[in-house]
N, C-alpha and C positions, 0 to 999 in steps of 0.2 A: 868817599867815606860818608858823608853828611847821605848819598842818595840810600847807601847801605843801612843806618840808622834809622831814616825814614821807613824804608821794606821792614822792618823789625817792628819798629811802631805798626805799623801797619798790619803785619800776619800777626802781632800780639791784641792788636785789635778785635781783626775778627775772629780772632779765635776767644775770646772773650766773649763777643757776642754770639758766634756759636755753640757754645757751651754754657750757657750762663749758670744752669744748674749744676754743673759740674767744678766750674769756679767755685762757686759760693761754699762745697763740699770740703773744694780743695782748704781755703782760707778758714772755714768754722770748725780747724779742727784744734785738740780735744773737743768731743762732746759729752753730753752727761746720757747722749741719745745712740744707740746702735745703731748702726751701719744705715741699716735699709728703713729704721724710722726716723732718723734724721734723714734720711732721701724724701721718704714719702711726707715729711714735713714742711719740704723745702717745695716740691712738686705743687703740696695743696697753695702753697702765698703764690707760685709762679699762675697757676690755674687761677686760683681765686681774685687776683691781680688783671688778667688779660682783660674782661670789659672798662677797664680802667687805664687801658693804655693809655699814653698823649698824656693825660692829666697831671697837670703838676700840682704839691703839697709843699707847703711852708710852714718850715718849725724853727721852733729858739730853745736854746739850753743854754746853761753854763757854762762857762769854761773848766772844765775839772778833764781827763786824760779820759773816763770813760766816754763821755762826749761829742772830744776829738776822736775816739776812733769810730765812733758812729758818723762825724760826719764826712770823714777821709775815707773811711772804708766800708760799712755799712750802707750808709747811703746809694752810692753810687752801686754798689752788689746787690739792691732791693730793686734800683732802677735799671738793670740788664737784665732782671728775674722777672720784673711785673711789668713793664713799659711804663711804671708810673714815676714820673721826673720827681725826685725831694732833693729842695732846697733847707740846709740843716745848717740852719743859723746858729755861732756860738758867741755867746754877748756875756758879761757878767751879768751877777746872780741881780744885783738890784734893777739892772736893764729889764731883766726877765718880768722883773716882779711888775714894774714899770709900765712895760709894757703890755702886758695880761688888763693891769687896769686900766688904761686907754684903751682898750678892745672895748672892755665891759661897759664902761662908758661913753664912749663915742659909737657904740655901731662898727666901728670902721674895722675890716676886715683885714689885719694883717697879717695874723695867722691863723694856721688850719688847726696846728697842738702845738701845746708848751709843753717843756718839762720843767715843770716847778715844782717849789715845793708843795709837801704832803701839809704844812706847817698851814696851810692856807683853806684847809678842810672846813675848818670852821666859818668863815666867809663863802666856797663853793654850797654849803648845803642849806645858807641862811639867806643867799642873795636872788637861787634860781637861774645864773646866767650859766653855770657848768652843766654839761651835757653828763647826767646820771647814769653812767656806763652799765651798772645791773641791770636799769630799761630794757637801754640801748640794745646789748647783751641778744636779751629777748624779741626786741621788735624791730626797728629798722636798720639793726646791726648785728642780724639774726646770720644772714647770708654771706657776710664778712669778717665773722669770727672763727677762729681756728678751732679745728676739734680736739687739739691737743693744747690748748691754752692752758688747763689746767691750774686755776686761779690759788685752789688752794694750796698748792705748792710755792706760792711766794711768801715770801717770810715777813713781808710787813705789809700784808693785805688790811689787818687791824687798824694801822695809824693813815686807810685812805678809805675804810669805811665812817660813815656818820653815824652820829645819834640814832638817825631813824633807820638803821640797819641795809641802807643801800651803799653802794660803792660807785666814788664821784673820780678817784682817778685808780692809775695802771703804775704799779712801781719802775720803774727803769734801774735807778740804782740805789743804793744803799752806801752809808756811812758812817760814822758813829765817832764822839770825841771821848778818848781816854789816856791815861797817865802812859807817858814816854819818858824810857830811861835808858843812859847807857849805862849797860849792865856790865861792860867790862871795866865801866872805871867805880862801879860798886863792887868789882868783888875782889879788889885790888887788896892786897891786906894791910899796907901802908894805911892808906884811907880810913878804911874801917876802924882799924887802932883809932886813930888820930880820934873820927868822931863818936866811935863810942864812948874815948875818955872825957870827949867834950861835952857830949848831950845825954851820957850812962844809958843810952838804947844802943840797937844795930842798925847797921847802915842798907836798911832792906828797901821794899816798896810801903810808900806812907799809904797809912789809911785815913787819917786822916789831918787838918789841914796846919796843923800844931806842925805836925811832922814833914810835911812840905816847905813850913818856912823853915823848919831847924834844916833840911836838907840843902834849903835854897841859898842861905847864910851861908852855911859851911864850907859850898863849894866857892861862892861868889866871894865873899870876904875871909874868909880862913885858909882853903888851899891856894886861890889865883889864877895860879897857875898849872898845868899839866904838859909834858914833855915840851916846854917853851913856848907853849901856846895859852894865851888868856881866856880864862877859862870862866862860865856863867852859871847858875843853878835855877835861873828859870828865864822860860820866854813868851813872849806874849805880843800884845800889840795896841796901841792908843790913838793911833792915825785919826782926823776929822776927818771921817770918811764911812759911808754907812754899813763897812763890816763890820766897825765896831758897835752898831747895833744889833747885827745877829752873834758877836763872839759875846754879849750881853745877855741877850734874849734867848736866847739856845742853853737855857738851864745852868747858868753861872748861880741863879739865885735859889734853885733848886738843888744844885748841888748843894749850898750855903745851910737847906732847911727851910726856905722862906714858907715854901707850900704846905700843904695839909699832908694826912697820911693817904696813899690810894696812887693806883694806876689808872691811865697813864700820866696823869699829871697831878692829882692831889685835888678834893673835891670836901669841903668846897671851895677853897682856896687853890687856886692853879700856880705854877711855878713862875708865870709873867706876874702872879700877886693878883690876878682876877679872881673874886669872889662870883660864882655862879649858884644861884636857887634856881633850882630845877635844871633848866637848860637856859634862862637866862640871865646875861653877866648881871651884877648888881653892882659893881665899883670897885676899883682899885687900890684907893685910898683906902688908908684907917681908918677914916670918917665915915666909910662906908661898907665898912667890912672887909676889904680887899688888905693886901700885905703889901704892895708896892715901897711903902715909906714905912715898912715896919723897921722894928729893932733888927732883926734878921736882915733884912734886905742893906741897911745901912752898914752892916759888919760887914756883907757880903762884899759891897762895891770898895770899900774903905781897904778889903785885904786886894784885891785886884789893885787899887790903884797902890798903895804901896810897896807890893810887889814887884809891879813893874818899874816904879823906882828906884827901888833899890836894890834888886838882883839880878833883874834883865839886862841886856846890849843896852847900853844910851841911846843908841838908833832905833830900839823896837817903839818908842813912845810915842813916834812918827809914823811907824807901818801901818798898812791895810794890812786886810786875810790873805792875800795872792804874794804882799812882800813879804810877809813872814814866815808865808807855809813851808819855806824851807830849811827857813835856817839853821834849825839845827842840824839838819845835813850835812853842813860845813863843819861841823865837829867839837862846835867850840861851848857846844851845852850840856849839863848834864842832865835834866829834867826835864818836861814841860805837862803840867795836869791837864791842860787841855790842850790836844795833840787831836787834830782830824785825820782821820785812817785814809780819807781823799787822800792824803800826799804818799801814803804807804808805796807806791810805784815810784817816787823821788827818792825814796829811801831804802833802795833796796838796788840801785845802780852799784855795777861793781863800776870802782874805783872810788867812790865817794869814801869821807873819812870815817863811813858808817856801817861803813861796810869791809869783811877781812875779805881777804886773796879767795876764800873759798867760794866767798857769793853770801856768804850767812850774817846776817844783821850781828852788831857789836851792840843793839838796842834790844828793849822789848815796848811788849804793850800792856799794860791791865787797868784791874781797877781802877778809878779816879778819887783820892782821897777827899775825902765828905768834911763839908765845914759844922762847925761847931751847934749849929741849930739843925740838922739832920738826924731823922730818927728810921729805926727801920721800919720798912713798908713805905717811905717814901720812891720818889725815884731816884736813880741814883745817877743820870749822866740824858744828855741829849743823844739822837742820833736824827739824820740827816736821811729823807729819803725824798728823791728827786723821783715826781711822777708822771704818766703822762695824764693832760689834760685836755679836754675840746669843747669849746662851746654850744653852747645850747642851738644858737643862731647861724652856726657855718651850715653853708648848702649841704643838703644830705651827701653826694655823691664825694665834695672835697671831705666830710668827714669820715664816710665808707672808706676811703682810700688813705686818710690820716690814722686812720685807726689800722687797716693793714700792714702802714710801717710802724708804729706802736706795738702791734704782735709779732712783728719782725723782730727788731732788735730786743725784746723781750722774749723771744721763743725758746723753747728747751734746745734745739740745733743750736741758735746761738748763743745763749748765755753763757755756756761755762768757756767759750773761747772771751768772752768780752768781759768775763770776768778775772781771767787770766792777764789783760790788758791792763782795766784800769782798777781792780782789785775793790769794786763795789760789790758785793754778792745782792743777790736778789731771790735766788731761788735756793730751797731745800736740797732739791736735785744734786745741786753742782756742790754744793759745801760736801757733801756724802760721796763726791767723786772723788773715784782713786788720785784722779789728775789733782785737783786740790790740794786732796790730806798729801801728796807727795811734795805739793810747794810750800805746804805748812812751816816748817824749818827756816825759808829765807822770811818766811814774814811776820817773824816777832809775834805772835800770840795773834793774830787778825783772828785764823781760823777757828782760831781755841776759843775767840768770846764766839764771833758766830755760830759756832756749834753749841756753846753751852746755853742755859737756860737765862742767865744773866741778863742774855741782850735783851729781853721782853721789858727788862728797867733800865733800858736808854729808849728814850719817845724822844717827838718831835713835841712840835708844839702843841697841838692837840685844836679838839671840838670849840676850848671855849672862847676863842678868841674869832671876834664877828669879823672883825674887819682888818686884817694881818696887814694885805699892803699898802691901808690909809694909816694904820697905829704902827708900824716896824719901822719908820726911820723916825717916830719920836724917839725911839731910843737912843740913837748917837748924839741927836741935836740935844736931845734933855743934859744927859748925862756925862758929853764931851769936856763941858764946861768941869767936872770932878776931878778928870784923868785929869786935863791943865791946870788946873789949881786955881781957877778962876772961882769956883763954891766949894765949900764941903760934900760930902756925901750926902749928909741928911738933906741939904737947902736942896741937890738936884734929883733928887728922887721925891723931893717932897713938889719938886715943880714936874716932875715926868707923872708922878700920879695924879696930881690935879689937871694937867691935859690929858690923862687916859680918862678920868671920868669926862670930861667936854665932850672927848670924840665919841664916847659911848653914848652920850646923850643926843649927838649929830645920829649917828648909826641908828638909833632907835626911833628915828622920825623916820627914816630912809626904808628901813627893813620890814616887808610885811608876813612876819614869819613867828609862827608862834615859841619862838626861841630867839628874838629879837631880844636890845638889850631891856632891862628895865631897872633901874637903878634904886637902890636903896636911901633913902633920906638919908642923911648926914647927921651921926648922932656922935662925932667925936671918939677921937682913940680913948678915952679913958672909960666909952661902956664896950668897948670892944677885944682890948685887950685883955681884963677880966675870964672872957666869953672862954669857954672848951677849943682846942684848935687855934689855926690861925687866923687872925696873926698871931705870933709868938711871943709874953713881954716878953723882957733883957734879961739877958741869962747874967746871972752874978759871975761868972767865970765862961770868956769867950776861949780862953785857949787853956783846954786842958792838956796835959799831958801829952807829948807825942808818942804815938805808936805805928812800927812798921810789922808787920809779915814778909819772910822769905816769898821767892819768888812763886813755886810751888804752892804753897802757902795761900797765897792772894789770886793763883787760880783757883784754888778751889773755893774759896770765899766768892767768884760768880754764882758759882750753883747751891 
């Protein structure tokens, strides 16, 4: 038996390796690509790969499901097609970031491309150590580039081009945080009664953040319970741990209002509360123009952390990003305003509680309701786009060859199968594919923002922020101390802002870049709040009225 297994391994072998383009056929299918140009698209990487045999490429990503299937199956189907070996390291996201800065720093060559974030744009195009792929493109990545790349067909080409109108990375995938609900146990009519007599609104999707706590109560303190099961109205996460610096920094405080009016992040006040003149940051603080330790920001953290107090699981206060991203899964929540569509492939398993007998979510997804300093024309929600990157300093030939799996697993042949996987879209193409719009139904509204015009008001973090992976984990360390009840709100944001001016004045020795920071003198919150814009003073009324919109309703409110 065992020698019989072996001959199977075996003929499955070479028949792999004799067909390698015919594999890769087999496996990338749906496409958004017909027949014979998904052949001849697959033909050009095999062709334009062969001087590149033997050579081996080293990458790092995230752990998220589009990832793993790049490095379980992608991978290994790039290196039968091109002879060229990739090693597709998956590490968490702060590893990544971590380690991108120890390249940049040290010389040391450990990898060939990251997939990082887009968030980091404003550090690639101020530092000089990212390899400017528009160049690139052009010059010694002239002969390595696919003729069907077709750039402007990716949907968040915007949030990895710079200020100065070149493009520093390659989108890979796409994500976006918005409001999660079970809609079966809204449209219950028990329920509805109960909280419309309670709160005289309907029990619909909040708009805004009035109305998410009156939801969040209702179900966590009023109902309980649901068919014998304990029941929560909102989830989240507090863990000392640096995802709670990006479920921070990822537009918590722009959701709140804290920024200015203006895409993509509010100018001149940005949504991390960075004041930028012209293209350079000028401070964060109040003292210096910045919103960090504004009124707004202070409301903002105060509603996060007593939320999570007192509606969430008792064990979310503890979670990271990775122990959380599930839980609602298990069934036992009715809400959550910030919901990563990363987990959308976890919620969408049949048998989970979240899922009926037919396959079809018992959830949806929409808008995210807007805190009480939110005005329209701001933005209105983060999204996540994981890109690729390569440095300036990797040897031409490993980067010729890094950049060939980059248009790989980003190519029309394979997107709309890798998007069916890990449910990140990236490309125009494949949202417009039949194959999609027909999976539209099990996935809760994914398709429906991505298609509509909405999504252009969920950004990442943007241009203004010089130095991302030295300033992103003061955020957990500043403002950890809030969630535990070791400060207030005001005392940790008022100490996260005064180390975001420190490091911008570190950053502004270091950077030789006429978009370097340059800091405003310190003229105190009281000539500042006065001023037009942000920061915001204090609103005489933080929680007005709640209101919901029907489901219906609150899609068309994207567009």
């Amino acid at each position: 038996m065992r020698s019989v297994m072996w001959l199977v391994l075996l003929f499955s072998t070479l028949t792999h390796a004799a067909n390698p383009l015919q594999e890769a056929i087999a496996e990338l299918q749906p496409s958004s690509l017909a027949a014979a140009e998904q052949r001849a698209e697959l033909a050009w990487f095999a062709a334009a790969g062969k001087p590149f045999a033997g050579v081996q490429v080293r990458v790092i990503a995230e752990h998220i499901p589009t990832h793993w299937y790049e490095a379980t199956v992608l991978a290994p189907l790039f290196s039968r097609l091109t002879g060229i070996r990739v090693i597709h390291e998956i590490s968490g996201e702060d590893d990544v970031v971590n380690k991108l800065r120890t390249q940049q720093q040290t010389g040391l060559p450990l990898y060939d491309a990251y997939v990082s974030d887009s968030d980091l744009l404003g550090q690639h195009f101020r530092d000089g150590q990212v390899l400017v792929l528009s160049d690139f493109i052009d010059g010694e990545g002239a002969s390595v580039t696919s003729p069907t790349l077709d750039l402007a067909d990716f949907i968040g080409l915007p949030f990895v081009t710079a200020p100065d109108g070149k493009l520093y990375q390659l989108p890979d995938q796409q994500f976006a945080n918005l409001y999660w609900y079970r809609q079966d146990w809204f449209e219950r009519p028990e329920l509805r009664q109960a909280f419309r007599e309670r709160y005289g609104y309907e029990l619909d999707v909040p708009q805004n953040w009035s109305a998410y706590e009156d939801i969040a109560a209702f179900f966590t303190e009023q109902v309980g319970e649901i068919d014998g099961q304990r029941v929560y109205g909102h989830m989240d996460y507090g863990g000392y741990d640096p995802s709670l610096g990006w479920r921070l920094s990822d537009a918590w405080l722009g959701m709140a209002g804290v920024a200015d009016l203006g895409l993509p992040n509010g100018l001149p006040v940005d949504d991390w509360g960075i004041r930028v003149e012209g293209c350079r940051p000028a401070g964060a603080s109040m003292a210096r123009g910045g919103g960090l330790d504004s009124p707004a920001a202070v409301y903002a953290l105060q509603q996060y952390v007593d939320w999570l107090k007192r509606y969430a699981p008792p064990e979310a206060q503890q979670m990271s990003f990775n122990q959380a991203g599930n839980i609602a899964a298990q069934g036992h929540v009715a809400q959550q305003i910030f919901w990563y569509t990363a987990f959308t492939a976890d919620y969408t398993k049949l048998g989970t509680p979240v899922v009926d007998g037919e396959g079809k979510p018992k959830w949806r997804v929409a808008p995210s309701p807007r805190g009480a300093y939110w005005q329209d024309g701001m933005k209105s929600g983060y999204q996540d786009v994981g890109a690729w990157t390569l440095l300036a300093n990797t040897p031409l030939r490993q980067r010729q060859a890094a950049w060939l799996y980059a248009q790989f697993v980003t190519a029309k042949s394979v997107s709309l199968r890798k998007t069916l996987v890990g449910l990140t879209p990236i490309r125009r193409s494949d949202l417009d594919s039949p194959a999609l719009l027909a999976e539209a139904p099990r996935l809760g509204g994914l398709v429906e923002f991505y298609r509509s015009r909405a999504a252009r008001r969920w950004t990442p973090t943007g241009a203004n922020v010089p130095d991302y992976s030295g300033m992103a984990s003061l955020w957990w360390r500043q403002l950890h101390p809030a969630i535990s009840g070791q400060l207030s709100a005001a005392q940790a944001l008022h100490n996260l802002a005064g180390a975001f001016d420190q490091h911008l004045q570190v950053v502004a020795q270091r950077q030789q870049n006429a978009c370097a920071p340059q800091l405003n003198p310190p003229r105190g919150a009281q000539y500042w709040l006065p001023q037009p814009g942000a920061p915001w003073p204090q609103l005489a009324d933080e929680r007005p009225p709640g209101r919901t919109l029907k489901y219906q309703e609150a899609l068309r409110a994207w567009d």
